[in-house]
C-alpha positions in Angstrom: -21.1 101.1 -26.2 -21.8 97.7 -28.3 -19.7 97.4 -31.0 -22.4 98.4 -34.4 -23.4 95.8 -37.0 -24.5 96.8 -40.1 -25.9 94.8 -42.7 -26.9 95.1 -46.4 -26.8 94.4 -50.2 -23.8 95.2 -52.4 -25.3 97.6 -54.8 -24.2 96.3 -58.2 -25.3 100.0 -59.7 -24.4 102.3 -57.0 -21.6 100.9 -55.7 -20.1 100.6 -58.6 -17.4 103.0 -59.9 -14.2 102.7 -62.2 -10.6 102.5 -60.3 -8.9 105.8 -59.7 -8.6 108.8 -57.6 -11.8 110.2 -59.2 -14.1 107.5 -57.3 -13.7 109.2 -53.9 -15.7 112.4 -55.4 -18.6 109.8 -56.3 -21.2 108.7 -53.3 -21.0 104.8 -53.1 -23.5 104.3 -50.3 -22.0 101.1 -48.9 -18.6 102.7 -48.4 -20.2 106.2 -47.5 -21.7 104.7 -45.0 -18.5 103.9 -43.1 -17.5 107.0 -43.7 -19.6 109.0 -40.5 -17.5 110.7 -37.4 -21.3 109.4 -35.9 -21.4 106.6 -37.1 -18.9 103.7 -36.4 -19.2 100.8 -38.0 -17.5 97.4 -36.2 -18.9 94.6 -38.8 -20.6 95.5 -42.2 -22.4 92.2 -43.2 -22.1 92.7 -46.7 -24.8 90.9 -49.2 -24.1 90.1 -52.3 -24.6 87.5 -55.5 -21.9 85.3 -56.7 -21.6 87.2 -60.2 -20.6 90.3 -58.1 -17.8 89.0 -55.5 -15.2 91.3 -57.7 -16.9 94.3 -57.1 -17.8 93.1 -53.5 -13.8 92.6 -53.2 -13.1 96.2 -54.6 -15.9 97.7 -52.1 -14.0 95.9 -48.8 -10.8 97.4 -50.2 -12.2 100.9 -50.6 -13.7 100.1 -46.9 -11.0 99.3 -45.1 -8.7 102.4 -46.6 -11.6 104.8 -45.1 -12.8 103.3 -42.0 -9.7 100.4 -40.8 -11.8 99.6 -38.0 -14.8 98.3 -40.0 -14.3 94.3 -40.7 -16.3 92.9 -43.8 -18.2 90.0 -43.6 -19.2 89.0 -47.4 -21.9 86.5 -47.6 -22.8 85.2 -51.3 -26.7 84.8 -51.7 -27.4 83.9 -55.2 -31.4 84.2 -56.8 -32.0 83.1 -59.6 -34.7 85.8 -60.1 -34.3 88.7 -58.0 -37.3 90.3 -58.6 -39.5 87.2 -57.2 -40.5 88.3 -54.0 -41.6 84.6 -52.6 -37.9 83.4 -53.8 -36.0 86.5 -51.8 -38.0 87.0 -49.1 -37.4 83.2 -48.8 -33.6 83.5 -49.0 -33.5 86.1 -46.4 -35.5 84.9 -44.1 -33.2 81.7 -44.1 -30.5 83.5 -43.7 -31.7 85.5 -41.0 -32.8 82.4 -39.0 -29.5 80.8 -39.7 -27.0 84.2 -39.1 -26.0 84.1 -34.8 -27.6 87.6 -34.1 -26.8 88.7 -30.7 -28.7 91.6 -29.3 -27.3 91.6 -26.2 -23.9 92.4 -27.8 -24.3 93.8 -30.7 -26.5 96.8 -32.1 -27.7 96.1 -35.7 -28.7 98.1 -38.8 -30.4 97.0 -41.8 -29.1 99.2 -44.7 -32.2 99.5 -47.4 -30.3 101.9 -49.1 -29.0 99.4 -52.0 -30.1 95.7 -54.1 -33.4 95.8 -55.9 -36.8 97.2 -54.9 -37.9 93.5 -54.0 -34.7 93.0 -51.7 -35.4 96.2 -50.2 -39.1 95.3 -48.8 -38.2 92.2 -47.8 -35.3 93.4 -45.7 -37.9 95.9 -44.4 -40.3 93.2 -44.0 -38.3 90.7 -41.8 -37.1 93.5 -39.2 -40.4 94.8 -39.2 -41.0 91.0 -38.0 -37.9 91.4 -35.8 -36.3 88.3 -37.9 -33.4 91.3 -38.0 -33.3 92.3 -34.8 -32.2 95.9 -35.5 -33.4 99.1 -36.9 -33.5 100.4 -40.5 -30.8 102.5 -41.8 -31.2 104.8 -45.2 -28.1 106.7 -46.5 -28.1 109.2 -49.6 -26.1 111.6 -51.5 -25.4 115.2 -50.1 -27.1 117.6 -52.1 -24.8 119.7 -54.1 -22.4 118.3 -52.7 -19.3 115.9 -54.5 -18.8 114.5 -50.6 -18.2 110.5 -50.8 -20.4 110.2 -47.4 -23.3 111.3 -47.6 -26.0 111.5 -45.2 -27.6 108.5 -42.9 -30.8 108.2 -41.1 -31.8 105.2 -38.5 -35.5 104.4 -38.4 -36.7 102.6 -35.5 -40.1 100.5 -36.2 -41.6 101.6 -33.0 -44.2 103.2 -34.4 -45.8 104.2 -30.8 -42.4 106.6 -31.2 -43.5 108.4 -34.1 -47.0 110.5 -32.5 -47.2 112.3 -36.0 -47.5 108.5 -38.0 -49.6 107.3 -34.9 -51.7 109.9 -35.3 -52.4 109.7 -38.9 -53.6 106.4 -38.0 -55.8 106.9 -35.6 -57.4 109.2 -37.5 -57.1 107.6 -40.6 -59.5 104.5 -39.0 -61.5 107.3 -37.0 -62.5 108.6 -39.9 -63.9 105.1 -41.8 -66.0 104.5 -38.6 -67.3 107.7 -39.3 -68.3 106.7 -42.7 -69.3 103.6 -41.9 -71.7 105.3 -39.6 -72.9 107.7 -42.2 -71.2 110.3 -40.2 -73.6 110.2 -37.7 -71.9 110.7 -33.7 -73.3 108.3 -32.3 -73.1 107.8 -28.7 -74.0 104.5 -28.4 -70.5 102.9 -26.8 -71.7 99.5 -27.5 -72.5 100.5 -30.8 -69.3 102.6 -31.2 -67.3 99.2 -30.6 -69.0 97.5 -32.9 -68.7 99.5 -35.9 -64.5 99.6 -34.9 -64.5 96.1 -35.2 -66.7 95.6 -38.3 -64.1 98.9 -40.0 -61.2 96.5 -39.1 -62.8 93.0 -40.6 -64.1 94.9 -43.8 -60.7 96.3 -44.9 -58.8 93.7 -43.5 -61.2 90.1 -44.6 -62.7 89.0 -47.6 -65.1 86.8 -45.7 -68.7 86.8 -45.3 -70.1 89.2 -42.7 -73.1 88.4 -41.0 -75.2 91.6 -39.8 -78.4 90.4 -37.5 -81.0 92.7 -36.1 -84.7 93.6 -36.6 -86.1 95.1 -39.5 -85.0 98.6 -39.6 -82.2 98.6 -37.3 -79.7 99.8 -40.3 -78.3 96.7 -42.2 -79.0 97.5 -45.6 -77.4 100.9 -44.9 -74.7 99.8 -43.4 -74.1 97.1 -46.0 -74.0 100.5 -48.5 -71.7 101.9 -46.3 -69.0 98.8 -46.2 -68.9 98.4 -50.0 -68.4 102.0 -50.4 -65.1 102.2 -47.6 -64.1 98.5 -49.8 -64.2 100.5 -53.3 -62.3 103.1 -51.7 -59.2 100.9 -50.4 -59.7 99.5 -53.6 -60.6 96.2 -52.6 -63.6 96.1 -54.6 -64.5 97.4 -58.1 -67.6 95.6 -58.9 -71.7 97.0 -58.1 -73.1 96.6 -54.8 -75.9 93.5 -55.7 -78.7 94.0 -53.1 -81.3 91.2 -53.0 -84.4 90.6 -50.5 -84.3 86.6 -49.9 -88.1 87.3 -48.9 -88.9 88.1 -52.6 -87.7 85.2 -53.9 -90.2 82.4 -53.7 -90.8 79.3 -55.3 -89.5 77.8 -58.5 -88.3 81.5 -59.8 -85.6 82.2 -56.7 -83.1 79.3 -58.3 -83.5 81.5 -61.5 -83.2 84.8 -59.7 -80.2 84.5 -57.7 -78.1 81.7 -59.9 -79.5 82.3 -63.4 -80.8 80.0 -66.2 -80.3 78.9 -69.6 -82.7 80.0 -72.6 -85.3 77.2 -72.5 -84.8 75.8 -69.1 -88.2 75.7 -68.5 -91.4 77.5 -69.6 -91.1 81.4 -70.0 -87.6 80.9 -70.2 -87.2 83.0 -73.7 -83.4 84.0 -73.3 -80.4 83.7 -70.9 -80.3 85.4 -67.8 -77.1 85.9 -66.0 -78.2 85.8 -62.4 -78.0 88.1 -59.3 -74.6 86.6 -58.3 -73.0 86.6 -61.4 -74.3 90.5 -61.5 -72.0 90.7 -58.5 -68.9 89.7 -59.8 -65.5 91.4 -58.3 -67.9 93.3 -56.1 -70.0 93.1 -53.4 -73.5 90.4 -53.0 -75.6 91.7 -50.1 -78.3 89.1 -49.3 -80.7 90.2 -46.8 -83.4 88.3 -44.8 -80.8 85.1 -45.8 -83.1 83.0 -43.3 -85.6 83.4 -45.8 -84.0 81.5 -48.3 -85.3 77.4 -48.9 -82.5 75.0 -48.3 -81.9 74.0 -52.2 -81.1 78.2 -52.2 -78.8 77.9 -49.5 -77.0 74.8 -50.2 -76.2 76.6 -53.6 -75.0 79.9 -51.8 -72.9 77.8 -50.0 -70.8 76.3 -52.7 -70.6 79.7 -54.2 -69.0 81.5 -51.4 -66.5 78.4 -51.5 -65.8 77.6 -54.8 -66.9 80.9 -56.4 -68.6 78.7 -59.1 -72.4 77.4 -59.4 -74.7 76.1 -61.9 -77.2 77.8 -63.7 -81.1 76.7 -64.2 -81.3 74.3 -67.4 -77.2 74.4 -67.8 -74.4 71.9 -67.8 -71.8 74.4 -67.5 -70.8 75.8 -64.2 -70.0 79.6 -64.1 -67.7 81.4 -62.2 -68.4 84.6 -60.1 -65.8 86.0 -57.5 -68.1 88.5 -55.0 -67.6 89.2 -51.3 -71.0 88.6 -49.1 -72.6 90.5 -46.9 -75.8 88.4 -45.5 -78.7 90.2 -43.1 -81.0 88.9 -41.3 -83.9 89.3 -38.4 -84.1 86.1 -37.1 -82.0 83.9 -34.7 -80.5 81.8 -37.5 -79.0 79.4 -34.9 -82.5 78.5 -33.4 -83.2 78.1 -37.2 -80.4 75.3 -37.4 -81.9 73.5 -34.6 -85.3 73.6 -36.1 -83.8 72.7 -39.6 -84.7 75.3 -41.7 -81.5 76.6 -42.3 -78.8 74.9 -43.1 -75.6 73.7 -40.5 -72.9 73.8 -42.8 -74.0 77.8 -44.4 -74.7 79.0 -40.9 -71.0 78.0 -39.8 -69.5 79.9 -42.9 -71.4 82.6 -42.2 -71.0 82.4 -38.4 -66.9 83.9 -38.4 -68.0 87.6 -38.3 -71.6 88.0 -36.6 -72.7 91.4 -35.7 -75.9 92.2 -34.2 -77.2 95.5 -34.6 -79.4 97.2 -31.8 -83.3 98.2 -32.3 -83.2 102.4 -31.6 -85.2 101.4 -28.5 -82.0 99.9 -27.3 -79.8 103.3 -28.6 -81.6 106.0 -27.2 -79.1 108.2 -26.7 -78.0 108.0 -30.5 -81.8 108.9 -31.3 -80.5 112.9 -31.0 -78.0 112.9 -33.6 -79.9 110.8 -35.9 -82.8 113.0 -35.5 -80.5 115.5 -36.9 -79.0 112.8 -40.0 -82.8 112.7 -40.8 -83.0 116.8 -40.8 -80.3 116.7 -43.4 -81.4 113.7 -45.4 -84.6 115.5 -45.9 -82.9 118.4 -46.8 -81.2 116.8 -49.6 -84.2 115.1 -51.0 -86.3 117.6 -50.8 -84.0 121.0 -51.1 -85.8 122.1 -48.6 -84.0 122.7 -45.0 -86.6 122.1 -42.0 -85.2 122.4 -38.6 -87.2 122.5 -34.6 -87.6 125.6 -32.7 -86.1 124.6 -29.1 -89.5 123.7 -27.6 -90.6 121.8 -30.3 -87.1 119.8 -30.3 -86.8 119.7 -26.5 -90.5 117.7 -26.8 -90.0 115.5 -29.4 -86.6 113.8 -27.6 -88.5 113.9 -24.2 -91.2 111.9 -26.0 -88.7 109.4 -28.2 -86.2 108.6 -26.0 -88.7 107.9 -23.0 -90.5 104.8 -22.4 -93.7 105.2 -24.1 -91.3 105.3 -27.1 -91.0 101.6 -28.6 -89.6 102.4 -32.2 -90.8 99.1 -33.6 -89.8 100.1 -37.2 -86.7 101.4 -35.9 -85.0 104.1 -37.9 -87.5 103.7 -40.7 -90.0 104.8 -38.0 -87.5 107.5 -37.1 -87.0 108.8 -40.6 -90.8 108.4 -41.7 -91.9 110.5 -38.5 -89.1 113.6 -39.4 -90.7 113.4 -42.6 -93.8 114.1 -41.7 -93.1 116.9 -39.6 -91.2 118.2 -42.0 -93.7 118.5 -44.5 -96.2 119.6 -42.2 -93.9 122.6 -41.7 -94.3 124.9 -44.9 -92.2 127.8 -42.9 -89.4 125.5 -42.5 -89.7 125.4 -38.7 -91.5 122.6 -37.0 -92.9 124.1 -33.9 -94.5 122.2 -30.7 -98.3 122.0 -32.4 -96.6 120.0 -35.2 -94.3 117.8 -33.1 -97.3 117.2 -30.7 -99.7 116.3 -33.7 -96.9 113.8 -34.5 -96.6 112.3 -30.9 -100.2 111.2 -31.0 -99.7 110.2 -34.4 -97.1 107.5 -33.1 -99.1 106.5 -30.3 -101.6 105.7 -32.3 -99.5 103.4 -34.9 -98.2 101.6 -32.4 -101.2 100.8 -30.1 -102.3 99.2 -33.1 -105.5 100.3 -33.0 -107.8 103.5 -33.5 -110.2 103.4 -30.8 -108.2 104.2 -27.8 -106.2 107.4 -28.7 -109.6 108.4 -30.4 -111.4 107.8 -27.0 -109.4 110.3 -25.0 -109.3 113.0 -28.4 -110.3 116.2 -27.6 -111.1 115.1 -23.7 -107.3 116.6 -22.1 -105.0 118.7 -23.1 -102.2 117.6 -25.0 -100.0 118.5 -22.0 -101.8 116.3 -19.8 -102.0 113.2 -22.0 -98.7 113.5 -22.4 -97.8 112.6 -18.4 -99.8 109.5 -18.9 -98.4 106.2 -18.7 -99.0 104.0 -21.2 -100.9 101.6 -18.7 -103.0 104.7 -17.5 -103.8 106.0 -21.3 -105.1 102.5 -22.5 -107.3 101.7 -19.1 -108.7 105.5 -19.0 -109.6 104.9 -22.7 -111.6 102.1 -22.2 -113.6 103.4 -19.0 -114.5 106.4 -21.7 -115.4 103.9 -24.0 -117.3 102.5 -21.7 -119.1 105.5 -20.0 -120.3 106.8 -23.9 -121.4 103.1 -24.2 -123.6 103.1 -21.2 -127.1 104.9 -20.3 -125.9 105.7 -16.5 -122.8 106.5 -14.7 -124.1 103.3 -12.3 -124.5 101.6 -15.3 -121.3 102.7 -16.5 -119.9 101.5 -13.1 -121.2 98.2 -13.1 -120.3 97.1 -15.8 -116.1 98.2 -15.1 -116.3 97.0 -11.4 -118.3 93.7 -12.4 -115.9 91.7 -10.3 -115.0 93.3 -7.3 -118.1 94.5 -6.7 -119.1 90.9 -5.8 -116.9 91.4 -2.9 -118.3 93.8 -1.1 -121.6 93.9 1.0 -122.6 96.9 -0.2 -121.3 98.7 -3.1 -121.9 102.8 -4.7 -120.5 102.3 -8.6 -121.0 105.5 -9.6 -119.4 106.8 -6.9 -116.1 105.1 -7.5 -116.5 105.7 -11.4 -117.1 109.2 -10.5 -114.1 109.6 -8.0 -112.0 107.6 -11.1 -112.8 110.3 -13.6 -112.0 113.0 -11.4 -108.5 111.9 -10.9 -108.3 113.5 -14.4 -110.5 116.3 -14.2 -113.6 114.7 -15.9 -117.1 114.1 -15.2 -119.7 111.9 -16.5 -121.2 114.7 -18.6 -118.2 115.5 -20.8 -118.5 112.1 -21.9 -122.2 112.4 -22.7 
């Protein structure tokens, strides 16, 4: 076996005891410690201060009767304030780059047991660091016991050895993910990623985070969400400031965001502190940023730096020490190029960039959102509303299929659960409500009335639900067209007007009446 090193501080308290035959029924850990059947000790590497090398003499005495193999090493480190952590941790660490460890040789423990509270973390710091290449050891008294020895216990840093610890870790960061996602299980894995990462920069950072994505696609939420795990590390304890760069126009955003003086300029009829001063010690959330004119910006950017700015009308700077979250829908680096937005802002805000997904690019997390709406409505409204399994099994065919564009995102999500919802007085939507709905979205998002209205009443909803897009929106117009005309030929020349150029001879009516039929119609239904 290689010969054991221990070292450690004298403790000037504990180790301390008067001469006599009494002292060996008092637990001294520095001398317990060589005490052990287990544990032999070759070297003890014995810490101490120059105003304590008596006792530090009296300790190796006391050593050597109980353990004559154990050689001490005494080595005088002086502070001049113990309890400065910068000062000891500095001390030690010289020390440790200066003493000739040997792993190879020698087997080492660091004894935390004794010196101050300060001494102790740094001792634990630098062999966390592996500056001490050895393992912690902790000794204390026997309980209910006079024995001089004690107990001991060697802790190796390897956490990955400790599954309990581990464990509590990984669950620890598994469960802010969760919040950060509004406990939603999300199934997303690109998503899933991303929030991992943004739960390790927002209790780890103090920098500005970036979130991109279009309108709707969660920022403000999850801007919420950050500032809330923040407060509850305790890394924040200011409000959450929430400002809309696109409401802030002209000669009133300066005012808005940075304040003014009373009498800065007309209207101005008292002081007004200013969003970001609002935000001070907490959290400034400033979304659409790329709305902001480059005065605005400039501005923001000396606040994030500096933490100061200068009010409207004032002479005085102000001081205001927020962290910032900025949102945004647009490509703020083809913005730089075009020189609406400023270089220099777009490079502080550039370290931590995360671009959230539209729901048309998550939907597979549409499901359990569906269900996050469910319950948001039921806490609005105290009023639970869930699907009957047709109804539910319709309404995901329908959103996460491609006739499904979710241009609003989860605000389209959340308004369309809402409606059904409140079309459901019984508290059960059923597949009359959620089909009402589908032709409710198609007809938002065609952007237009005419063709949904076109095809109203003319198929079932089952069938105009195995339309394509492409197929809804030309069949609509041929309707259109047929209730528009006098004649089914008339109807037909006017749809075939160029192809049936083409041909020597041409029946229009018959092709418009073999088109119709292809969905069960005839010219007279449309008559």
């Amino acid at each position: 076996m290689k010969p054991l090193v221990v070292l450690g501080f004298l403790g000037s308290t504990l180790d301390a005891s008067k001469f006599g035959p009494s002292r060996w029924n008092k637990w001294r850990p520095s001398v317990g410690l060589t005490m052990h059947e287990d544990l032999r000790v070759d070297r003890f590497v014995l810490l101490h201060g120059a105003q304590h090398t008596r006792l530090a003499t009296y300790i190796t005495e006391d050593i050597a009767a109980v353990s004559p193999e154990t050689r001490v090493e005494p080595h005088v480190i002086d502070f001049a304030n113990p309890w400065d952590f910068e000062e000891v941790y500095g001390k030690l660490l010289d020390f440790a780059r200066a003493y000739p460890f040997d792993p190879e040789a020698e087997d080492y423990l660091v004894h935390i047991t004794t010196g101050t509270h300060v001494a102790q973390i740094c001792l634990f710091l630098l062999t966390e660091a592996h500056y001490l290449p050895g393992r912690l050891l902790q000794t204390q008294p026997r309980r209910g016991s006079t024995e001089a020895a004690g107990t001991w216990t060697a802790i190796d840093l390897d956490l990955s050895r400790y599954d309990s610890i581990a464990t509590r870790f990984a669950a620890a960061t598994a469960e802010s993910t969760s919040f950060l996602k509004s406990g939603i299980e999300t199934r997303n894995a690109a998503f899933n990623r991303m929030i991992e990462e943004i739960e390790q920069v927002a209790i780890r950072s103090r920098a500005p985070l970036l979130l991109m994505g279009p309108t709707g696609a969660g920022k403000s939420q999850l801007a919420r969400r950050i500032t809330e795990l923040k407060r509850a590390r305790r890394q924040v304890k200011g409000p959450l400031v929430e400002v809309n760069c696109a409401t802030l126009k002209g000669d009133g955003a300066m005012s808005a965001l940075f304040g003014h003086r009373k009498g800065a300029f007309t209207g101005a009829v008292a002081d007004r502190p200013g969003l970001l001063r609002s935000a001070d010690t907490g959290m400034l959330f400033l979304d659409e940023i790329g709305e902001l004119g480059l005065d605005e910006q400039a501005m923001i950017l000396r606040a994030i730096e500096d933490k100061r700015f200068l009010p409207v009308g004032s002479d005085r700077e102000v001081e205001s020490d927020f962290q910032l979250i900025a949102g945004t829908n647009r490509d703020l680096a083809a913005c730089v190029a075009q020189g609406t937005f400023r270089d220099d802002l777009y490079a502080r805000l550039n370290l931590w960039t995360f671009a959230l997904p539209g729901l048309a690019d998550r939907r597979e997390d549409i499901a359990p959102n569906l269900d996050y709406e469910l319950d948001r409505h039921a806490e609005r409204e105290v009023d639970r509303v869930t699907f009957n399994k047709e109804a539910r099994e319709r309404y995901l065919a329908f959103a996460t299929g491609p006739e499904a564009r979710w241009p609003g995102n989860f605000r389209d999500l959340a308004a369309s659960v809402t409606r059904m919802a409140t079309f459901s007085p019984k508290g059960r939507i059923d597949l009359a409500c959620v089909e009402s709905e589908i032709a409710r979205l198609r007809r938002l998002w065609t952007g237009s009335q005419v063709e949904p209205d076109q095809l109203e009443g003319l198929l079932p909803e089952a069938a105009l639900a195995t339309l394509d897009p492409f197929d809804r929106v030309q069949l609509a117009h041929v309707v259109a067209t047929c209730r528009s005309s006098r004649s089914l030929s008339e109807a037909g020349r006017v749809l075939f007007a160029a192809s049936r150029t083409q041909k020597s001879s041409s029946n229009d009516a018959d092709r418009l009446r073999k088109y119709l039929a292809r969905f069960d119609l005839n010219w007279l239904q449309l008559t």
